[in-house]
C-alpha positions in Angstrom: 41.9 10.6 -7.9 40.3 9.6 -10.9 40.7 5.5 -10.3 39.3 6.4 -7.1 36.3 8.0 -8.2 35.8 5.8 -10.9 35.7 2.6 -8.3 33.3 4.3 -6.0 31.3 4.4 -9.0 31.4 0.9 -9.6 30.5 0.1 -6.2 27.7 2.6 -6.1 26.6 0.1 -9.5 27.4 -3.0 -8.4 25.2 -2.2 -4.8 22.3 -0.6 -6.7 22.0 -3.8 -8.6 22.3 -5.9 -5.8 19.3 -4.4 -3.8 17.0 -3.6 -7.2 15.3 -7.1 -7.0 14.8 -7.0 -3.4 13.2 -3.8 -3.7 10.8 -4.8 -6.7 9.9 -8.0 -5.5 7.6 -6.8 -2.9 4.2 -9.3 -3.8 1.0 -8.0 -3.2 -0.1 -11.2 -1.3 2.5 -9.3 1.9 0.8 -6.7 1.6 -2.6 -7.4 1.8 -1.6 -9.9 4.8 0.4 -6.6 6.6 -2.6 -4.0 6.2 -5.5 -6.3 7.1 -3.5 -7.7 10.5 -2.6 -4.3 11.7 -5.7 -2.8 11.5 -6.8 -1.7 15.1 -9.4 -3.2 17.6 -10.6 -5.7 14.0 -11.9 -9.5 14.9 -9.8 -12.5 13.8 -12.9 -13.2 11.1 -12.8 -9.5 9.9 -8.8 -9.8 9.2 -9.8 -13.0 7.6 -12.4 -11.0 5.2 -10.2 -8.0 4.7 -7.4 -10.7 3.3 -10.2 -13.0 1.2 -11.6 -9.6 -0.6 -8.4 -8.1 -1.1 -7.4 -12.0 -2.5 -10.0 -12.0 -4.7 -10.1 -8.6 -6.1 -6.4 -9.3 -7.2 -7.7 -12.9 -9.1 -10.2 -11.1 -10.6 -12.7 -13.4 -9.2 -16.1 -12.1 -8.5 -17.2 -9.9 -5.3 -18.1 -12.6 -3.0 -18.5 -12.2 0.8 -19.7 -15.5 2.0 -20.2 -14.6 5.5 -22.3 -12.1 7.1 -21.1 -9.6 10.0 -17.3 -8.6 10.8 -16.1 -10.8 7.7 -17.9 -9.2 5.0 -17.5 -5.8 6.6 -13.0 -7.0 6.0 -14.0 -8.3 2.9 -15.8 -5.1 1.4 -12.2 -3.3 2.8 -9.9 -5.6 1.0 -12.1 -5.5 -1.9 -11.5 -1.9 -2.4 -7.9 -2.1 -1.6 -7.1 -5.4 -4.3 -6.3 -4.8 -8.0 -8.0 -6.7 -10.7 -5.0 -7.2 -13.5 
């Protein structure tokens, strides 16, 4: 019983280790590319914004809409969204 519970350990380990990386390596880049896209009823140019401003943000590069309208309304959205670090 104990070699039993002791292996079922070890495969509980071995498992946990094996899916930590896959877990962790979720990139902010996916993200921002998911949550612009499946916004509802948004234009091609303000999914294009939302992913720029969010793109940005995370660079650290300077709050920048270079288009009027539905672009810079994304952008200002993935703006807020991005993480300078």
């Amino acid at each position: 019983m104990k070699i039993t519970m002791k292996l079922c350990a070890i495969v509980i380990a071995v498992t946990s280790l094996g899916l930590a990386p896959s877990l962790i390596a979720i990139s902010p880049a996916d993200a921002n590319s998911h949550y612009c896209r499946d916004q509802k009823g948004k234009s091609q140019d303000w999914v294009y914004g939302c992913q720029r401003g969010w793109a940005d943000h995370n660079e650290c590069s300077s709050y920048n809409p270079e288009e009027p309208g539905a672009y810079a309304s994304g952008y200002k959205v993935g703006w807020k969204h991005g993480s300078c670090k």
